[in-house]
MARKOL-619815 format. One line per field, with one value per residue (C-alpha): residue number from 1; residue in one letter; x, y, z. Coordinates in pm, 1 decimal. Layout:
% MARKOL-619815
num NUM/...
residuo a/...
X X/...
Y Y/...
Z Z/...
END
This chain:
% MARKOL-619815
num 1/2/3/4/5/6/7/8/9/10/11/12/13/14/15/16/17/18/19/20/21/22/23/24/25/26/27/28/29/30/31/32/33/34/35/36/37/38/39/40/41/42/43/44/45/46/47/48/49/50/51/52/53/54/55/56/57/58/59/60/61/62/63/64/65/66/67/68/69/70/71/72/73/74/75/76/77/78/79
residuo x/x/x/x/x/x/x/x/x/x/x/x/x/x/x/x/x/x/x/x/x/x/x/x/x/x/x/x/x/x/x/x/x/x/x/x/x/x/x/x/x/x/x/x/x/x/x/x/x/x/x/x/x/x/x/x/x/x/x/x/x/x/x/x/x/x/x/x/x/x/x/x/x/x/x/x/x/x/x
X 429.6/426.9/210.6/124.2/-155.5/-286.7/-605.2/-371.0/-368.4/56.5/-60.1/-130.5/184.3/-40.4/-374.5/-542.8/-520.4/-777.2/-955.5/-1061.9/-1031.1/-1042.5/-715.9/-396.0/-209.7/47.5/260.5/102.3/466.1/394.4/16.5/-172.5/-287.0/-344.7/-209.9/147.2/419.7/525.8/283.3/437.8/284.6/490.7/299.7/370.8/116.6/74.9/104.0/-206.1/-203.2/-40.6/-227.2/-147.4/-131.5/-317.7/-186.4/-388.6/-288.9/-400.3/-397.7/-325.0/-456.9/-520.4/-835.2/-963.3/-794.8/-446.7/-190.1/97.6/419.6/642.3/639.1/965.4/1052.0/1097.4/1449.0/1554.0/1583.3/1313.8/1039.5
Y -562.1/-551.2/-532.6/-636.0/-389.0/-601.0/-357.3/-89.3/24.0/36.6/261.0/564.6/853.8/1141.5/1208.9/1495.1/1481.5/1305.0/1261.8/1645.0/1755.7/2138.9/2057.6/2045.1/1686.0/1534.3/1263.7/942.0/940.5/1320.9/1186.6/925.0/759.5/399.5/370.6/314.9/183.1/-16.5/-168.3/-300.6/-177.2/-63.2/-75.5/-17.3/-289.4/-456.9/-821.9/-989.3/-1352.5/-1573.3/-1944.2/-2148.6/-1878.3/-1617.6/-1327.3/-1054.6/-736.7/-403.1/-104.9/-241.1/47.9/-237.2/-373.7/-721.8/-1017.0/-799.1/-1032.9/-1044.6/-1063.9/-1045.3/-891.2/-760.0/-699.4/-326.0/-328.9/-139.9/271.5/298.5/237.5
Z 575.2/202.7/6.4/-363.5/-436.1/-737.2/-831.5/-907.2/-1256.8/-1396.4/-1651.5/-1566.5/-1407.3/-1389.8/-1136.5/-1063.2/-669.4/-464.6/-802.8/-820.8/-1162.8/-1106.7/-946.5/-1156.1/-1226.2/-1058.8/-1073.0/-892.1/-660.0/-556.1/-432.4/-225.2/-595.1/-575.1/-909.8/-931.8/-1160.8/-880.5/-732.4/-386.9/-80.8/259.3/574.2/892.6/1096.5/1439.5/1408.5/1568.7/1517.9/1293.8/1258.9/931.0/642.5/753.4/890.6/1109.9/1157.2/1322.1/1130.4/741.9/499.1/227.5/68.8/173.3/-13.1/-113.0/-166.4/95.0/-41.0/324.9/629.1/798.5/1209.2/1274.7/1393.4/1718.2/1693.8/1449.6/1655.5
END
């Protein structure tokens, strides 16, 4: 599934890690930071139920109300 992870702030490159500031920075790409350039989500989800235009899925690491931009079949082998 992806993702557009529309809270995210597209400002910021550098985070101290899990928001610890005795901790050096690091670039948001070498952390878990929400904030990203980019703000497209990947997830890797169990597909539920599909009626009209919702969607439900297991597992989605996503806050309520993100905005779904597609979702994609795993293809065989990379299960």
């Amino acid at each position: 599934m992806l993702t557009w992870l529309d809270r995210a702030r597209r400002d910021v490159l550098t985070v101290h890690p899990r928001g610890d500031v005795t901790r050096a920075e690091a670039g948001v790409f070498a952390t878990r930071s929400p904030h990203r350039p980019n703000p497209v989500g990947v997830h890797r989800v169990r597909l539920l139920e599909v009626t009209g235009a919702r969607v439900r899925v297991d597992a989605l690491e996503a806050l309520d109300g993100t905005p779904v931009v597609d979702l994609k079949p795993v293809l065989d082998g990379e299960r």
